[in-house]
C-alpha positions as a printed NumPy array, in Angstrom:
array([[ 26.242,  40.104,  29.93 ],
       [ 29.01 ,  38.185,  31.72 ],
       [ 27.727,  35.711,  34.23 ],
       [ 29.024,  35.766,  37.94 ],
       [ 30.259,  31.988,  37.574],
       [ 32.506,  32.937,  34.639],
       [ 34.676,  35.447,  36.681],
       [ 37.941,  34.974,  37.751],
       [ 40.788,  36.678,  39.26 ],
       [ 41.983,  39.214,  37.489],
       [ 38.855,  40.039,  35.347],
       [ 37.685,  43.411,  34.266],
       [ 33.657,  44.173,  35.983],
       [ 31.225,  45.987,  34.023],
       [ 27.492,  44.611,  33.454],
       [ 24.365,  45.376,  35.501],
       [ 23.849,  43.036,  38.456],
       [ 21.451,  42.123,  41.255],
       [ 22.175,  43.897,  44.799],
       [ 21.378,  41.295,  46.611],
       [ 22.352,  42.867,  49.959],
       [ 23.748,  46.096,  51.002],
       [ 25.334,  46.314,  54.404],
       [ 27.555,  49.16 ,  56.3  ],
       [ 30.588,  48.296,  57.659],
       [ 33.807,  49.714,  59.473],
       [ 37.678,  48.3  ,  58.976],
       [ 39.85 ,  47.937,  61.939],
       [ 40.89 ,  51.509,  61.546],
       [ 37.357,  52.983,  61.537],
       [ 37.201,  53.734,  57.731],
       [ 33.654,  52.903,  56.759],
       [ 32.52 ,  50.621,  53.861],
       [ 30.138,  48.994,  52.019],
       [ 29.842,  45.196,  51.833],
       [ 27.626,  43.979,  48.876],
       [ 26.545,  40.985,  47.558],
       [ 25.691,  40.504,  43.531],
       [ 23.497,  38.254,  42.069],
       [ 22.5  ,  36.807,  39.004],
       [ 21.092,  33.9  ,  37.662],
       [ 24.452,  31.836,  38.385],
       [ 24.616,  32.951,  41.723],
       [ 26.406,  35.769,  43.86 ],
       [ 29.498,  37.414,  44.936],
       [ 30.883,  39.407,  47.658],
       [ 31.636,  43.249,  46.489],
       [ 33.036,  45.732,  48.611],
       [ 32.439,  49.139,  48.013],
       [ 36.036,  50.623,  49.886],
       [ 35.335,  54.54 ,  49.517],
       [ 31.886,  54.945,  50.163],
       [ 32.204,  58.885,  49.262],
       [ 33.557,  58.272,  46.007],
       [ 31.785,  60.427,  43.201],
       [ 31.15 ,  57.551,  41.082],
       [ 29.144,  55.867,  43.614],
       [ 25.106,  56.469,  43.004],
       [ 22.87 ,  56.028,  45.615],
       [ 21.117,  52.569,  45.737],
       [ 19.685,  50.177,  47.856],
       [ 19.121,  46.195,  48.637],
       [ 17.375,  44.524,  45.809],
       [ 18.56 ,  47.341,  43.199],
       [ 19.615,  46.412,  39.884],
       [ 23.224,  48.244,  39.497],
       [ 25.438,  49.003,  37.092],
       [ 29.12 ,  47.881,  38.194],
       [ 32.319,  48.829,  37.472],
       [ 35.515,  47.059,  39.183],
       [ 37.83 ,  44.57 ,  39.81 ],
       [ 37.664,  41.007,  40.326],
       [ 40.066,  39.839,  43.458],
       [ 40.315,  36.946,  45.856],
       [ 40.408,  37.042,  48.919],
       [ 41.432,  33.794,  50.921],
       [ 40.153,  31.6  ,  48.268],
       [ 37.062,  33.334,  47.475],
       [ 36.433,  35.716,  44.432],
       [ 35.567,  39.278,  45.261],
       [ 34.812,  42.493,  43.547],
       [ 36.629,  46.04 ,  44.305],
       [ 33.785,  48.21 ,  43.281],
       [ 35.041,  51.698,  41.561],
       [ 31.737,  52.803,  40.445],
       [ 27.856,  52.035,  40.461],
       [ 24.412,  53.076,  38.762],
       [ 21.358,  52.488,  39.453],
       [ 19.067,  51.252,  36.343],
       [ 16.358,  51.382,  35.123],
       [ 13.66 ,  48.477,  34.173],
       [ 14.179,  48.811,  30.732],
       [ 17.885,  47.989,  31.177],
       [ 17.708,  44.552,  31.84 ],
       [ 15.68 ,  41.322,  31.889],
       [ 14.976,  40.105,  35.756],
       [ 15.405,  36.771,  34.468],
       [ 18.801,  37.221,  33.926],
       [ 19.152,  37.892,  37.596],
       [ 16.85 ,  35.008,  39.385],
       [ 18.627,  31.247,  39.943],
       [ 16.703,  28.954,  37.968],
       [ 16.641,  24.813,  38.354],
       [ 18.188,  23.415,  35.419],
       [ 15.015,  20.933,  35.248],
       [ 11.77 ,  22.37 ,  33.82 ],
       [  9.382,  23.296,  36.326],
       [  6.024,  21.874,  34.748],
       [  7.438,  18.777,  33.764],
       [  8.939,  17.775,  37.456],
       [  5.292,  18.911,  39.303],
       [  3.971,  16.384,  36.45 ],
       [  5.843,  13.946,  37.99 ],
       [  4.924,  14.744,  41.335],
       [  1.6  ,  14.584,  40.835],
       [  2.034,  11.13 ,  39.051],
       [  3.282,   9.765,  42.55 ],
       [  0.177,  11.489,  44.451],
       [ -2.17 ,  10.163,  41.723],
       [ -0.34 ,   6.214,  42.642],
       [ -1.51 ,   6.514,  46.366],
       [ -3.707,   3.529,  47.499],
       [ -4.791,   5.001,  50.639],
       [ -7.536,   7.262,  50.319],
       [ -7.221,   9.652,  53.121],
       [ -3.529,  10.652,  52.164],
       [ -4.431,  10.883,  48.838],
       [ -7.04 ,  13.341,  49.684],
       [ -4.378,  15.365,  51.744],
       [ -2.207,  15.388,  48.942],
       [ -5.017,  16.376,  46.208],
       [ -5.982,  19.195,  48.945],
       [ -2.516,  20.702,  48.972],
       [ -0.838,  19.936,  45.381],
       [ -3.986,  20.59 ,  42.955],
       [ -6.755,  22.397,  44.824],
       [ -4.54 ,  24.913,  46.877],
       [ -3.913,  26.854,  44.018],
       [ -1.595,  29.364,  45.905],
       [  0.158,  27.262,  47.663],
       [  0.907,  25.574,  44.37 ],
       [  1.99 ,  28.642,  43.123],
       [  4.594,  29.081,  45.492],
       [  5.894,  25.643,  46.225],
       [  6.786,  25.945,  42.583],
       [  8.442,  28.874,  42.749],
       [ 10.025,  28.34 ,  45.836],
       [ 13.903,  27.888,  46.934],
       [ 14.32 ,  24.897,  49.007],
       [ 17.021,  26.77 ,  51.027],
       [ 18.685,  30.706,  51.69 ],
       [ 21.693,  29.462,  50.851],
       [ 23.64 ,  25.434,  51.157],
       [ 21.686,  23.596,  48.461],
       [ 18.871,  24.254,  46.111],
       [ 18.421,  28.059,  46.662],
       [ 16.956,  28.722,  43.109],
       [ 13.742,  29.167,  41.778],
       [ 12.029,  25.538,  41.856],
       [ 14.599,  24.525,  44.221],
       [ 11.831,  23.28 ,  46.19 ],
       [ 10.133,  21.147,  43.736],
       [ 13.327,  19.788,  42.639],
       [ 14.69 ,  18.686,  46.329],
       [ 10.897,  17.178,  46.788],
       [ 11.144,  14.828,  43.647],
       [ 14.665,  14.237,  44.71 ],
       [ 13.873,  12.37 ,  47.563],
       [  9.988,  11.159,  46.531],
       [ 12.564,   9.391,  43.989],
       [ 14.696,   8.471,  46.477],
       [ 12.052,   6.904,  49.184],
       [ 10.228,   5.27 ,  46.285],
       [ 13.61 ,   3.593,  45.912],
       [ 13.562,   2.34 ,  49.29 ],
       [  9.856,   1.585,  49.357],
       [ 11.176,  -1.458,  46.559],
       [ 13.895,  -2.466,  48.638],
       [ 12.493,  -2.389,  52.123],
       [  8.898,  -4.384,  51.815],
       [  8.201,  -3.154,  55.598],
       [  7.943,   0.335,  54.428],
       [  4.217,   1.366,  54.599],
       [  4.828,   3.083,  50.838],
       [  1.768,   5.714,  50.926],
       [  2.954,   6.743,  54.189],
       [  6.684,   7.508,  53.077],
       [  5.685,   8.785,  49.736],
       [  3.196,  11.334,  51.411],
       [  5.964,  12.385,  53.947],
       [  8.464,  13.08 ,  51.188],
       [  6.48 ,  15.245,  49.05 ],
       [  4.682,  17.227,  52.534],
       [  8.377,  16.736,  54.119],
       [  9.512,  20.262,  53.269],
       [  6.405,  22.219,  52.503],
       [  6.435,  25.081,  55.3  ],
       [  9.26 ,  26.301,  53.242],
       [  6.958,  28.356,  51.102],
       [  6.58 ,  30.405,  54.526],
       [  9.453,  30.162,  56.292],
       [ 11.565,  31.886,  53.007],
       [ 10.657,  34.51 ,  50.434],
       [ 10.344,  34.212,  47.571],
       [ 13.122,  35.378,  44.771],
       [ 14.708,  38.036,  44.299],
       [ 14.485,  38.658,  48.552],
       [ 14.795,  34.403,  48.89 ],
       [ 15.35 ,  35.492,  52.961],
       [ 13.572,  33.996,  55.963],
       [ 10.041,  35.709,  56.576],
       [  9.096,  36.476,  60.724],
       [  7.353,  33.119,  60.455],
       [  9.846,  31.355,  59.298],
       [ 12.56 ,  33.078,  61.709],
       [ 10.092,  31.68 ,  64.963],
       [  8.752,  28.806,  64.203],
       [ 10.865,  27.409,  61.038],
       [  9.873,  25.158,  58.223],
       [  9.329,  21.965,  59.814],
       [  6.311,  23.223,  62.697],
       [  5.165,  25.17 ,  59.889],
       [  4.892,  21.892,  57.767],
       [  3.494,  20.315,  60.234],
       [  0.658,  22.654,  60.694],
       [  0.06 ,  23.383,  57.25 ],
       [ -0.569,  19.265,  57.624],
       [ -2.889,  19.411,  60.349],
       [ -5.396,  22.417,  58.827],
       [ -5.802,  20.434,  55.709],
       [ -6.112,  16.822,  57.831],
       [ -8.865,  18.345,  59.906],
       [-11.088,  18.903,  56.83 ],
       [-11.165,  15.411,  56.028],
       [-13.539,  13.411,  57.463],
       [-12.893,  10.476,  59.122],
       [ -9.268,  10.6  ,  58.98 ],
       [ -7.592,   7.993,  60.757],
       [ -5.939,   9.757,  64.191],
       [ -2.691,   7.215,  64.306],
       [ -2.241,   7.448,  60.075],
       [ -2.307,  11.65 ,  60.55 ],
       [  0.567,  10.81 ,  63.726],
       [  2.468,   8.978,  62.206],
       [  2.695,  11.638,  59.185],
       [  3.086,  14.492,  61.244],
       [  5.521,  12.449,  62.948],
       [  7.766,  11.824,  59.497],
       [  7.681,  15.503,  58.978],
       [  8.6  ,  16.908,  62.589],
       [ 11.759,  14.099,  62.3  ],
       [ 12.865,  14.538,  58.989],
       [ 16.3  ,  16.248,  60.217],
       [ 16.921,  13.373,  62.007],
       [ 18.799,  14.846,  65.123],
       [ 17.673,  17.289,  67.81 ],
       [ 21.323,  19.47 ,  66.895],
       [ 19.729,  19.629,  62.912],
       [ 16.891,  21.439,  64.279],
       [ 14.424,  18.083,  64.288],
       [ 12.067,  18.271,  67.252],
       [ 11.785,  14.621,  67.142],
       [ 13.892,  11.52 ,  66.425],
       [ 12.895,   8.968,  63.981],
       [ 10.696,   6.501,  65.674],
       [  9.156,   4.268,  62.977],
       [ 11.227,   3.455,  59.692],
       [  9.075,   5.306,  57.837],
       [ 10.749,   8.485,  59.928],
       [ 14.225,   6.833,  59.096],
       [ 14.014,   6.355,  55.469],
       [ 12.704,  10.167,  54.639],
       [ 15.79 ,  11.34 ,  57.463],
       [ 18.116,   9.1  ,  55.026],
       [ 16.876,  10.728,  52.157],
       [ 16.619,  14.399,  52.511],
       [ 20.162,  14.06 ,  53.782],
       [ 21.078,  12.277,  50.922],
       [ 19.78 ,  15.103,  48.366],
       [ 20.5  ,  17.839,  50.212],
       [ 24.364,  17.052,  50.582],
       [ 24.798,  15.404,  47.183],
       [ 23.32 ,  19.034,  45.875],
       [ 25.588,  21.321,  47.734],
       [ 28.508,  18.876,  46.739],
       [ 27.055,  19.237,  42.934],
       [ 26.787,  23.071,  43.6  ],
       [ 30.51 ,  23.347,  44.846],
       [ 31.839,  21.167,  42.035],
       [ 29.558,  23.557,  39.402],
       [ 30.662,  27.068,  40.936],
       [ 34.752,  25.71 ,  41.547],
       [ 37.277,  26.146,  38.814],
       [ 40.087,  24.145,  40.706],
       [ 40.967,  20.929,  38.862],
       [ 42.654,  19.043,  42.402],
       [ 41.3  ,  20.235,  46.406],
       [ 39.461,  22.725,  46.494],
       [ 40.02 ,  23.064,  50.329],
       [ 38.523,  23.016,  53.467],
       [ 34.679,  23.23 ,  53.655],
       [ 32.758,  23.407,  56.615],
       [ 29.649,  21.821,  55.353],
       [ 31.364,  18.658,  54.805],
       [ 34.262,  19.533,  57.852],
       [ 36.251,  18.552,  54.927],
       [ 38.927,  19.29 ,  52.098],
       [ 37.198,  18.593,  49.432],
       [ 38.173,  17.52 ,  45.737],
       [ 37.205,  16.963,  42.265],
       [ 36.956,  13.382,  41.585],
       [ 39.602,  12.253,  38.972],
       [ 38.662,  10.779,  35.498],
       [ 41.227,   8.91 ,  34.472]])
């Protein structure tokens, strides 16, 4: 099959792709159409289906694999497909992990190294937390490593999660060597909990959409409760230690406009803030770079409020 990420304008479509989303729509002169979006393992594109009526278009729904045929366009900057006609398929047409996002990393190989930083914690009540969540919660292991770390922005693949989690662990185990003050079993715990409501807030691929849970409380309350249910089987556990955790989590955005309920108060808060950031945006920026075939600016993005450009190599 031809990959989404290898399209551009111009090129002839015909392959069996993901329906990622199926919405109704009406133009300006109240001629219905379809908007789509197609997935596969590389990622997605917009598809517009411009004569809904048309013979050669089966019926099919949202999360149907369908066989395209179109057009590749763009359309102010962005790649698009003119659909002509689709099919649905059957199972035995394709291979659903030809269709699912995928970090590049192996998956057994980073929670292996996750677990080696759990495994290095001195204090004994957080490493009982961590042990609780990460190897006796065998669900929740389940999901965190199947999980995307985000809908869309950066690390929205399968094992996104994981990999954004290691990212900063790395990253805070980095400051923990420069900055003695750090309390290191503290930060460490708080990077690998930091983002762990995300197994509720989104679904799991191929949907990888917010749940109900997610949509009214969001990842980092969830987090922070998933915290608190496993602290409160552990005996004795120190009341200011499981604060200051629950703290690191619940400020981990860093600013009330970022969706943190709290602002850092103890460095601890700040160094996790500094490095989720830091992952998060040096991923999308990786993303962009992977999914842009421009050589020079690529133009504005409003991530970075920004025209953005491919750093030279000369």
């Amino acid at each position: 099959m031809k990959y989404i990420k290898d399209y551009k304008d111009g090129d002839r479509v015909f392959d069996i792709y993901l329906c990622k989303h199926k919405q109704s729509a009406v133009t300006k002169n109240g001629k219905p159409y379809e908007n789509l979006i197609l997935q596969d393992k590389t990622g997605t594109i917009d598809a517009k289906i411009w004569d809904p009526n048309n013979a050669g278009i089966a019926e099919f729904d949202t999360l149907d694999y369908i066989e395209v045929y179109g057009d590749i366009t763009s359309f102010q900057g962005a790649l698009q497909v003119n659909v002509k006609r689709i099919r649905k398929c059957q199972e035995e047409e394709f291979d659903p992990s030809d269709y699912l996002p995928i970090s590049k990393f192996d998956i057994e190989d980073m929670f292996t190294e996750l677990l080696g930083f759990i495994n290095k914690l001195e204090n004994k009540y957080l490493k009982q937390l961590l042990q609780a969540l990460f190897v006796e919660d065998v669900e929740f292991v389940s999901l965190f490593k199947k999980s995307s770390a985000a809908k869309t922005v950066h690390h929205g693949f399968v094992g996104g999660l994981l990999q954004h989690t290691l990212g900063v662990t790395r990253m805070c185990e980095y400051y923990c060597r420069e900055y003695p003050l750090l309390n290191r079993d503290l930060l460490i715990s708080a990077a690998i909990c930091h983002d762990i409501g995300k197994v509720r807030e989104i679904s799991l691929f191929p949907r990888n959409d917010y749940t109900d849970e997610g949509q009214f409380l969001g990842h980092i309350v969830i987090g922070t409760e998933m915290i608190a249910e496993k602290i409160n089987k552990i005996d004795g556990f120190p009341v200011m230690l499981a604060s200051e955790l629950k703290h690191c989590i619940l400020a981990h955005h860093g600013e009330y406009e970022f969706g943190s309920p709290k602002k850092p108060a103890i460095m601890e808060a700040v160094a996790l803030n500094f490095a989720d950031n830091t992952d998060a945006k040096l991923q999308t920026f990786t993303e962009i770079l992977e999914n842009s075939s421009e050589t020079g600016w690529m133009g504005f993005n409003r991530l970075f409020d920004s025209n953005l450009r491919n750093t030279s190599m000369e």
